[in-house]
N, C-alpha and C positions, 0 to 999 in steps of 0.2 A: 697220801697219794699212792696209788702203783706205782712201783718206780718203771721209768722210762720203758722199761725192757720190757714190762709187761704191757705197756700201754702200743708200741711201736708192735708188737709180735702178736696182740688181740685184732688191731686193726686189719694186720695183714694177713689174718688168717680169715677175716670177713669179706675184706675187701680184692683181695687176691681170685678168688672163686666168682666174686662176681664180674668181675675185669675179663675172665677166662668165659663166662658166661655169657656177656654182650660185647663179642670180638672186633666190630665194627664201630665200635663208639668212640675210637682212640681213648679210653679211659687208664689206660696204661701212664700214656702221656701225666696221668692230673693225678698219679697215686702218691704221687711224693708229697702231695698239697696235701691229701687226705692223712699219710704218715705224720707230716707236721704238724697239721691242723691235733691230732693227739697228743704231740706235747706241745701246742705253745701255751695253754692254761700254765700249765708250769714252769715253763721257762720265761715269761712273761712276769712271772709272780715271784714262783718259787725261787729261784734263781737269782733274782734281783734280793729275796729276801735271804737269802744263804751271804750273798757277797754284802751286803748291807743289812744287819740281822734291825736298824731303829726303821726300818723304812716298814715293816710289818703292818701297822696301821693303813701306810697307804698304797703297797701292796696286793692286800687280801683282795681290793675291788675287782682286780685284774684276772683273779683264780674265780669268778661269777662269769654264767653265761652273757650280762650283759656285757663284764669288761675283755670277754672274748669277742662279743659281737663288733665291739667297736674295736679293736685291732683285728680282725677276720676285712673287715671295710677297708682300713688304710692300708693290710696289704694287698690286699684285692687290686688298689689303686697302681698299684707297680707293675700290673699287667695290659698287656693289649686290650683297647675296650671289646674286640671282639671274643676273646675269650673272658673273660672278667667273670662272669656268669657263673662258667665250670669253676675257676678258679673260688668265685667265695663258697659254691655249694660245697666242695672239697675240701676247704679249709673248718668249714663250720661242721660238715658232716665228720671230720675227726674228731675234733674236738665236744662237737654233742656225745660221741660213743665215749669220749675224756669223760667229761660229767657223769656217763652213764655206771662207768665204773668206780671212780671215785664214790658215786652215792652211796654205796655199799661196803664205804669201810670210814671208821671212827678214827680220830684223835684226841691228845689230853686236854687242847682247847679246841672250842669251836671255832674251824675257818670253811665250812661247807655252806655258803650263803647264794644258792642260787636266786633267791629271790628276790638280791638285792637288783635295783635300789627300792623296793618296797617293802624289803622285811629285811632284819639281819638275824633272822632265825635257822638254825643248823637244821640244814637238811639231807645230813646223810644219816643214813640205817643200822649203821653201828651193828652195824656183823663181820668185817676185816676189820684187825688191826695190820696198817700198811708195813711193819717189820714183817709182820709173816707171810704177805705177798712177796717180797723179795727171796725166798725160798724157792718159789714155785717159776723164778726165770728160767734156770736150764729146762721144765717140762715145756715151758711155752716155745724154748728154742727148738726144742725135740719136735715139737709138733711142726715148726716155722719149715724145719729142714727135711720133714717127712712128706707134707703135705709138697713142696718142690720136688722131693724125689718123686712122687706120684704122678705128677702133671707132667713130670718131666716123660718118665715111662709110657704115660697116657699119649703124649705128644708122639714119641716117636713110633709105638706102636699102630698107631693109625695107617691105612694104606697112601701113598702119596698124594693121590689128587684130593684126598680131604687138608693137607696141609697149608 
């Protein structure tokens, strides 16, 4: 997997821009669902399989889009029904961008089984290996802290009544 750092700092450099780009949506509110929504594949899984390395087996179901789907549902369920909506789009929509990078990098056994429960065939692309994404956190901080100092400039330079 990217570790966390890349996963939480990719999100926010997508989803950041587009928050600032539909200002009226309160999507600010529901970024932190989308932040999470990127690790709980892992934290869900991975997590559980670090602190309990025999549970691996039944685990792995949890790191698939289906067994994200169905925890994306129960916590959904902890919110107001009137927001509920935002809240699973946010949560799944991290987590789908979770998949989307994960796909893109190998390990020594296969745990990449999106297609379960109908296949448990390895479907990432084996072009990372996740040690050498961990290298590349402080460029994606670099960027997390640039792209704020920009918006930030961008903010105040504006004339007032655009504010």
């Amino acid at each position: 997997m990217p570790d966390l750092i890349t996963h939480v700092a990719i999100s926010h450099l997508i989803k950041r821009p587009w928050d600032r780009a539909h200002p009226g949506t309160h999507a600010n509110a529901f970024c932190i669902l989308f932040y999470f929504g990127t690790i709980l594949p892992d934290i869900t899984s991975r997590a559980l399989n670090i602190a309990f390395p025999s549970t691996l087996k039944w685990t792995l179901a949890l790191h698939t889009p289906a067994g994200t789907l169905l925890c994306c549902i129960i916590l959904t369920l902890l919110f107001e029904s009137s927001i509920r909506k935002r809240a699973f789009l946010n949560l799944m929509g991290g987590a789908s961008l979770h998949y989307l990078l994960d796909t893109f990098q190998y390990a020594t056994t296969p745990v990449f089984f999106w297609g379960f429960p109908f296949s448990w065939a390895d479907s990432s692309l084996h072009i990372l290996d996740a040690g050498d994404i961990v290298l590349f956190s402080p460029v994606w901080v670099f960027f997390v802290v640039l792209m704020e100092i920009i918006f930030y400039l961008f903010h105040y330079k504006q004339p007032a009544h655009l504010h």
